[in-house]
C-alpha positions in Angstrom: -243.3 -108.4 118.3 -242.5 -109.4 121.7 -244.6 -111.2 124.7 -244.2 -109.8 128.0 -245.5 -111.0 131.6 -246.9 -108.5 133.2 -248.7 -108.5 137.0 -252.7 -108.6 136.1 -254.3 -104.8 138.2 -255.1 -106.1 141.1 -259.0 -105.3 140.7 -259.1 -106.3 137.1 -261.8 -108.6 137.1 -264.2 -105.9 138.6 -262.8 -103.4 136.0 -263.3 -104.8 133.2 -266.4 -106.2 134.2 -267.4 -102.5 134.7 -266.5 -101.3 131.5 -268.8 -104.6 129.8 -266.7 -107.5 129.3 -268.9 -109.9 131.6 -268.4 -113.2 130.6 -265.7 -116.0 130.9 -264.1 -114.8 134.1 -265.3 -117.7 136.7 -262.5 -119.4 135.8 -259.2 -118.1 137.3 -256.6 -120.5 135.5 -258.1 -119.4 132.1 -259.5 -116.4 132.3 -260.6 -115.1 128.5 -259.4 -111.4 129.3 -255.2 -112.4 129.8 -253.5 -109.3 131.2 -250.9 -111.2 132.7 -249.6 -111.4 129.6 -249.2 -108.5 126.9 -247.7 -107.6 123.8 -245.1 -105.2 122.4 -245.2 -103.5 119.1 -243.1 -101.4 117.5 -244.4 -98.6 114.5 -242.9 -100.7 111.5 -244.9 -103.8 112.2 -247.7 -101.5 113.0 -247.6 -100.2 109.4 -247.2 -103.5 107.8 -250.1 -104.9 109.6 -252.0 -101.8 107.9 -250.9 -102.2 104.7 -251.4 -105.8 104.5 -255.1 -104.9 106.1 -255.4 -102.5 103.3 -254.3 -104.6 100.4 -256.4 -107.3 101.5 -259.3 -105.0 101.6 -258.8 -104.3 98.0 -257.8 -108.2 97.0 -261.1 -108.7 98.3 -263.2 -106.1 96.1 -261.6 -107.5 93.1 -262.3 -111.1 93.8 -265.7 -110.1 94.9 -266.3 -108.6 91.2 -264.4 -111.5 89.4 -267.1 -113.8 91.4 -269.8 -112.0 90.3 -268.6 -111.6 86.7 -267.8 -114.8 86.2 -270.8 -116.6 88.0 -268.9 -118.2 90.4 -271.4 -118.8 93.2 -271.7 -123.0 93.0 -268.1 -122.8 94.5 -269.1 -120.8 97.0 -272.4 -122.7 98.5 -274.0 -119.8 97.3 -277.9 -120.8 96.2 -279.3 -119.7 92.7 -281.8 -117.8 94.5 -279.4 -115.5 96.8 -277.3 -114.6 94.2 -280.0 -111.3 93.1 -280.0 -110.4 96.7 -276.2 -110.5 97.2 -275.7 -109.1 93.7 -277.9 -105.7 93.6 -276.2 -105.2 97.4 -272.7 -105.1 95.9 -273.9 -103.2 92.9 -275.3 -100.4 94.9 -272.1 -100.2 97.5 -274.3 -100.8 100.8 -272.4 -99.8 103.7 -270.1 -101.8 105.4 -269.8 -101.3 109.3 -266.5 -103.6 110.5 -265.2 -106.7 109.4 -261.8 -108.5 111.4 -258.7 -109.7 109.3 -257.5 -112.5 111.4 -253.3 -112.4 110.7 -250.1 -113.9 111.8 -246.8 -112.8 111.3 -245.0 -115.1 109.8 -240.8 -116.1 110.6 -239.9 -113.4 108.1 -242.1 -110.6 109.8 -244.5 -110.5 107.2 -248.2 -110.4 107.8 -250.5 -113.2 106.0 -254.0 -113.7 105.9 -255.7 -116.9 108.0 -259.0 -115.9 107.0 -261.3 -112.9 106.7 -264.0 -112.2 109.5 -266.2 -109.8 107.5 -270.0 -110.9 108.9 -269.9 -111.3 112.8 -266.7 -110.7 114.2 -266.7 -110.5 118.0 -264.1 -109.6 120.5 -264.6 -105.9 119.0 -265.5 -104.5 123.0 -262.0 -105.9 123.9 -260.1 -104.4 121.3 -261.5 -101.3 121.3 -262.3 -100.4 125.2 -260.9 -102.8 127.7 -257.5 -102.6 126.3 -257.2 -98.7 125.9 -258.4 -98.4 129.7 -255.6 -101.2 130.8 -252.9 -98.8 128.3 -254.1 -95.9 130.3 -253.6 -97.8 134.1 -250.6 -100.2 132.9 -248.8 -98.3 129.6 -249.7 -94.7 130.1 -246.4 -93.8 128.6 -246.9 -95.7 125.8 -249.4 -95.5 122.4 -251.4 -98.3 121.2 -253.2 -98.9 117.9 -256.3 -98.6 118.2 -259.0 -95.9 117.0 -261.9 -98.3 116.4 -264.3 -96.3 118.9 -263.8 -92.9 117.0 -263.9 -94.9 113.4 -267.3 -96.2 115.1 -268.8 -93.6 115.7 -267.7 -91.6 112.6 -269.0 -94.2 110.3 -272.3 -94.1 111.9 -273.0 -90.8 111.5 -272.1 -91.3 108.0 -274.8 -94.2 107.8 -278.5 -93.2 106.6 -280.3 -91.4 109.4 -283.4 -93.1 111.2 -284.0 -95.3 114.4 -281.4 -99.0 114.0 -282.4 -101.9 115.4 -279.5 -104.4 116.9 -280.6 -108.1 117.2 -278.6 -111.2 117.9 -279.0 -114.8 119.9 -279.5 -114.6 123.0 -277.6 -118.1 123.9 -274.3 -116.4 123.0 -272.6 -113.6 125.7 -270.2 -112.9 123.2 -272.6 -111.7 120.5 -275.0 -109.8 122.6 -271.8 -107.7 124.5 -270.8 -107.3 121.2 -274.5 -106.5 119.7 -274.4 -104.0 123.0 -271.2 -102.0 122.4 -272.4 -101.4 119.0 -275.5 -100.3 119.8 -273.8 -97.7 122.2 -271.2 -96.0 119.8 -274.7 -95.9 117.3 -275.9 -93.7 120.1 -273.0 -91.6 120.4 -273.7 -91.2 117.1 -277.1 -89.7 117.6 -278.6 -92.2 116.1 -282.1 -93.2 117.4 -281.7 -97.1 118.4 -283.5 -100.7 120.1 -282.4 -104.1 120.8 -284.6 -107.2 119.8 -283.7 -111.0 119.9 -283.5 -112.5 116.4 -286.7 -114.5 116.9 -288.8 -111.2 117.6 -288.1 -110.3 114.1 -291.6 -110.2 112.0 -293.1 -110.0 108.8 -295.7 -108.0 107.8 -297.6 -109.6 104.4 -299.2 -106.9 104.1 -296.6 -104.0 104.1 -293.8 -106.1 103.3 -291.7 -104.9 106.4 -289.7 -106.4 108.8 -291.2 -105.6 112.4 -290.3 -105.8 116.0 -291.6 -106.8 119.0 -293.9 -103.8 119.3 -294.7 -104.6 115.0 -292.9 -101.7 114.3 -291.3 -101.6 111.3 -287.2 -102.2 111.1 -286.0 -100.3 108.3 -282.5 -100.7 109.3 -281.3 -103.6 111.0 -277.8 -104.7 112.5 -277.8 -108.6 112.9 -275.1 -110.3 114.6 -276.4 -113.3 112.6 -274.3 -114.8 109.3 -275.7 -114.6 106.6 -275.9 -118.7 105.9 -278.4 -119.0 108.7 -280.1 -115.8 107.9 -281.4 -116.8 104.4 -282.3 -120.3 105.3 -285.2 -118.8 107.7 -288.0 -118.9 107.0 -288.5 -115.3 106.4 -285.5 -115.6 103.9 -287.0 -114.8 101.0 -288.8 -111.8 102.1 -285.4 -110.3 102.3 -285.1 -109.9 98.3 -287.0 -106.7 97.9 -287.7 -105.7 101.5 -287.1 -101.8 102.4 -284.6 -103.1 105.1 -280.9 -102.2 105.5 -278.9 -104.7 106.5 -275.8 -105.2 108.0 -273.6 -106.0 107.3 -275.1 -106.3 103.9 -275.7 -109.0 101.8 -272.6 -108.7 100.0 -270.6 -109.6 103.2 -272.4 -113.3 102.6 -269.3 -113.4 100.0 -266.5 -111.6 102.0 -266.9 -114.2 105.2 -267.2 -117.2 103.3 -263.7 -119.5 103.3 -264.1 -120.6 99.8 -263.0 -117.2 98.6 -259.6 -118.2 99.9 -258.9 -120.2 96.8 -260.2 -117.7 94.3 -258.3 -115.0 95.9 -255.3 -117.3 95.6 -256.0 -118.5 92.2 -256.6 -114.6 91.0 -253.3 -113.6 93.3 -251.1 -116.1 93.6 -247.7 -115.7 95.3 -249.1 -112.5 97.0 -247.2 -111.9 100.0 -250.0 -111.4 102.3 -251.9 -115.5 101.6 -251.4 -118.5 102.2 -251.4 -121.0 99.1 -255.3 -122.4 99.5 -257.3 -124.7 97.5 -260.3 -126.4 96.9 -258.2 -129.9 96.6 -256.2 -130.8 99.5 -253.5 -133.0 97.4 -252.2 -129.6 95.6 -250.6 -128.9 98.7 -248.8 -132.0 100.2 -249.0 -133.7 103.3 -248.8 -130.8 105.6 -252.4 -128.3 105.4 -255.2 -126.8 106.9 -258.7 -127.8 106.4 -261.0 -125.7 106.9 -265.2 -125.4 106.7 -266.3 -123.3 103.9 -268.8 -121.7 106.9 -267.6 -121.7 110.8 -267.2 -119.6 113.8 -264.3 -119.8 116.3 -262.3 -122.5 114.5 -265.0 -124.9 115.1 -264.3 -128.0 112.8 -260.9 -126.6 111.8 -257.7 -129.7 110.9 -254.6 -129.6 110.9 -252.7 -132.0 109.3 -248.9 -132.1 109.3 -246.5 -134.5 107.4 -250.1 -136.7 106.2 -251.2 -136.7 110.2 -253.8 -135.1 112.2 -251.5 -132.5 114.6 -254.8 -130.9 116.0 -258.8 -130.7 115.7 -261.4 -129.0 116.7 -264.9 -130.1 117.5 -268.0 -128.5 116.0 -271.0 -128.5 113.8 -269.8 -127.3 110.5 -268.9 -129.0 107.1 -271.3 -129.8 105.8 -271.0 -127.6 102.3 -267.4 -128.8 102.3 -264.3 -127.8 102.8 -261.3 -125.3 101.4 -257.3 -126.8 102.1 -254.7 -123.5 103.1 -251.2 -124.1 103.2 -249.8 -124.5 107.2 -248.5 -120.6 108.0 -245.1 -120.4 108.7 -245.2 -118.9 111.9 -243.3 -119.6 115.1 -245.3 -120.0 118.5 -244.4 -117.1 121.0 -243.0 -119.0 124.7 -245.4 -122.0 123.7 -248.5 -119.8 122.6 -249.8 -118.8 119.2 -251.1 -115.4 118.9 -253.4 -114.5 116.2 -253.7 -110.5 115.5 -256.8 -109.4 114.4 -257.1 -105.9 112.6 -260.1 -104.2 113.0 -261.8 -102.6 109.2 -264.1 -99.9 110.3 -265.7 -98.2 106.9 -263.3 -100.3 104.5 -260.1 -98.3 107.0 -257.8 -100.6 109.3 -258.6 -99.3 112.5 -256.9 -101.2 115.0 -255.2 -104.7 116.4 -256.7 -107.2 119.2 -254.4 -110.2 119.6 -255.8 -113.5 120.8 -253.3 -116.1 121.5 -253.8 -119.7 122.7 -251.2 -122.8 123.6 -252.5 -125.0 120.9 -252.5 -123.5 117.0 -256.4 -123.6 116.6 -257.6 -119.8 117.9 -261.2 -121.2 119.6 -264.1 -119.8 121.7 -261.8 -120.2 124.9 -258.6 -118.4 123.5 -257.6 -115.6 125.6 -257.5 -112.4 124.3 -254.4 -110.0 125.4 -253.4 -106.7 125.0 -250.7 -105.0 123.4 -249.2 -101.6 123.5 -246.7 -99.7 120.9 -243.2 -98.4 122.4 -242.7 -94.6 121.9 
């Protein structure tokens, strides 16, 4: 994989800002959309990013059923009183929409797993449309992976028919282009759909429903909203028994939760695709990571090298403790680290977005950059 400079379009800012990325552009020394930068691919680390997305996928779906079999929820902050919810949800397959498996390669080319994105990934609008239409202007000779808008829109159609409602903050640009984008490729879809806040969402007593604005009922309901916060509403409870479909569903509450990290490397150890994690950072020596067993954009994420603190970052999380990973044995790229996210659309890999920053912690503020594959 190799970083290139490249000279940004000259109109880029009103491009991209056409095609919906609107947000963190104002300023011009850091803007979050980075083409003057890029990356180049070739097909063999394009296949081992796949297979290790793959594996994963599965590493996952066995941990998930060792959890459940075994009863391991205490390690996972998990409540006595989610675990029907969360269980009858994996018992019945809901559907699973995305999900982002945040990677590095490390200095022997091979691909291993930081942590697993599986409840409300973002950056999905620039991996899936803003870089194709800068391949098409920039790389037109060249391919790129990326099929997440078709996957989209296929697994849709595959979803159960009726109108979908798409909620999220509305303090967050990032979730609601996000929320947005999704909400179009359910359209392409032909599927009937509406936006709502999260705080229109109601609760009718009487028909145990979930209702919008216009107390409508929401039978299906895409939340860009984790689960964590979700059941602590107030309206919580209602969800255990409700008609609604969530998602992603309740299940997911188990694939984007950090503490699986240890289980998956207690039930897989030496796998080639993780990273040695535990619940006990003195298993691992002085050099770790420590990271919250709930977070967003590496909020509250430490690492510590040779017993010192090399970097931090800020944030609200912790509070239901941490998990310890082992330091990736990567290499920064001309003084910037780039994490690869690939894309799970349906339970398939369906495509890369690479985010890089100049300190090792991948943040809100980290720019996201292209990449293209050589023919």
């Amino acid at each position: 994989m190799t970083r290139h400079r490249l000279p940004p379009r000259p109109d880029w800012e009103a491009t991209v800002r056409r095609q919906g990325l609107i947000w963190s552009h104002d300023d011009a020394d850091t803007p979050y959309w980075d083409e003057s930068t890029g990356y180049e691919l070739n097909e063999v680390e394009v296949s081992l990013l796949e297979e290790a997305a793959a594996e994963l996928h599965q590493l996952y779906i066995e941990a998930t059923d060792h959890v459940i079999q075994h009863g391991r929820w205490a390690e996972l902050c998990i409540p006595a009183a989610h675990v029907p919810l969360i269980r009858q949800s994996w018992e019945e397959d809901e559907f699973t929409l995305y999900g982002r498996f945040d990677l590095v390669l490390d200095r022997w080319g091979q691909p291993v797993l930081l942590e697993y994105n599986a409840d409300t990934p973002t950056a999905l609008l620039e991996a899936s449309v803003i870089q194709w239409h800068w391949l098409q202007d920039v790389k037109p000779g060249c391919d790129q992976w990326n099929s997440i808008h078709e996957r989209l829109i296929a697994a849709w159609q595959r979803f159960a028919p009726g109108k979908i409602h798409f909620a999220s903050t509305a303090d967050a640009w990032e979730d609601e282009i996000t929320t947005a984008y999704l909400e179009d490729t359910a359209a392409q879809a032909g599927r009937t759909t509406t936006r709502l806040p999260m705080a229109a969402i109601g609760w009718n007593a009487a028909t145990r429903l979930f209702t919008d604005e216009d107390e409508a009922p929401i039978r299906a309901l895409f939340k860009l909203y984790p689960w964590e916060w979700l059941l602590q509403e107030e309206f919580g409870p209602n969800i255990q028994g409700s008609s609604c479909r969530f998602l992603e569903p309740p299940w997911k509450h188990l694939w984007s939760n950090k503490a699986m990290l240890p289980i998956l490397w207690e039930l897989f150890p030496s796998h080639p695709a993780l990273l040695p994690c535990y619940r006990n950072a003195g298993l691992l020596g002085p050099t770790y990571v420590k990271k919250p067993i709930f977070s967003r954009e590496g909020a509250n994420v430490t690492i510590v090298q040779e017993g010192k603190v090399a970097h931090q970052q800020d944030g609200p999380y912790g509070s239901e403790g941490f998990i310890y990973q082992a330091l990736a044995e990567n290499e920064p790229t001309e003084g910037n680290w780039p994490v690869l996210g690939v894309w799970m659309i349906d339970g398939e890999p369906a495509g890369l977005g690479i985010r890089e920053d100049s300190q090792r912690i991948t943040a809100n503020g980290s720019r996201f950059v292209p990449h293209w594959i050589l023919p």
